[in-house]
C-alpha positions in Angstrom: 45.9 -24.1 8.3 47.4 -27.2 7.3 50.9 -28.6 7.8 52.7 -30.0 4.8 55.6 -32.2 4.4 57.1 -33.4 1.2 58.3 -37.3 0.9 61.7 -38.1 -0.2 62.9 -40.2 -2.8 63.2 -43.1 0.5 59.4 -42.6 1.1 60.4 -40.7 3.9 58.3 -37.9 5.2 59.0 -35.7 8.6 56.2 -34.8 11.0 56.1 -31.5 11.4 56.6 -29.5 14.6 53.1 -28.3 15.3 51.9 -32.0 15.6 54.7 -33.3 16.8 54.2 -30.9 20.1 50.4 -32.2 19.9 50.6 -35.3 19.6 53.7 -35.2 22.5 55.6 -37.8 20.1 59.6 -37.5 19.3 62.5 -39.3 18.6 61.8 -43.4 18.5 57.8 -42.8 18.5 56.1 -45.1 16.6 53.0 -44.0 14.4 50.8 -45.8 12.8 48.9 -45.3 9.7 45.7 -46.4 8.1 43.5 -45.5 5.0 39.9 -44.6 5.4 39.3 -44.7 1.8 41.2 -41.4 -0.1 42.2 -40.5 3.4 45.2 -41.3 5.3 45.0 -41.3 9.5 48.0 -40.7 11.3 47.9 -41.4 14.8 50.4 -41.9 18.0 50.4 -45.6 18.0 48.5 -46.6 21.1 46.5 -44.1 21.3 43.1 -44.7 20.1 39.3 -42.8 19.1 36.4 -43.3 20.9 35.2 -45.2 17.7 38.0 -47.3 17.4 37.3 -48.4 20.6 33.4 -48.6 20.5 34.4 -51.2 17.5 36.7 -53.5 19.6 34.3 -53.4 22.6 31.1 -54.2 19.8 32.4 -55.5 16.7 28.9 -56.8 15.9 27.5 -53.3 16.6 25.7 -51.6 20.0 24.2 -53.6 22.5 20.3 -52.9 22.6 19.0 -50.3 24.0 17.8 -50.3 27.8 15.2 -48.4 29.6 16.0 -46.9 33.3 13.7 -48.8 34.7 15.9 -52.2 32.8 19.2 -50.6 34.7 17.6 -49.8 38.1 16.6 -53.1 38.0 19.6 -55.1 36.6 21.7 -52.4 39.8 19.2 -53.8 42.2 19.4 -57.2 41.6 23.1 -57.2 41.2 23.3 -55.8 44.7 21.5 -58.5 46.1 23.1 -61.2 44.7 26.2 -59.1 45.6 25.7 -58.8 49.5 23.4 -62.1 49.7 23.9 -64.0 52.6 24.6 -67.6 52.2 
């Protein structure tokens, strides 16, 4: 079931209890709110999604795709260049 809250005539709004306790947020929080077109998120400011964070990490989208046999040896050669000796 939904929570509801009504907005006062200050644009005021309170959060109510149930997501309050789940989001652990209280007195001098700060939230933060963005629109995903007709939608409204509402989040603990700080506190991100796994897509939010896939975007900052690659804002021009996912790196390519690598076989195992790329990473085995990309780990290999990383080792040896790691514990080469000089």
């Amino acid at each position: 079931m939904a929570s509801l809250s009504k907005i006062t005539g200050q644009g005021q709004t309170s959060v109510p209890l149930t997501i309050r306790k789940k989001l652990g947020i209280g007195p001098g929080s700060v939230l933060e709110w963005e629109t995903e077109g007709e939608n409204v998120v509402v989040r603990r400011a700080g506190r991100y999604t796994s897509e939010d964070i896939h975007r900052a990490l690659f804002p021009k989208g996912a790196p390519r795709r690598r076989t195992l046999k790329d990473l085995k040896k990309g780990i290999e050669q990383h080792m040896k260049s790691r514990h080469a000796r000089g």
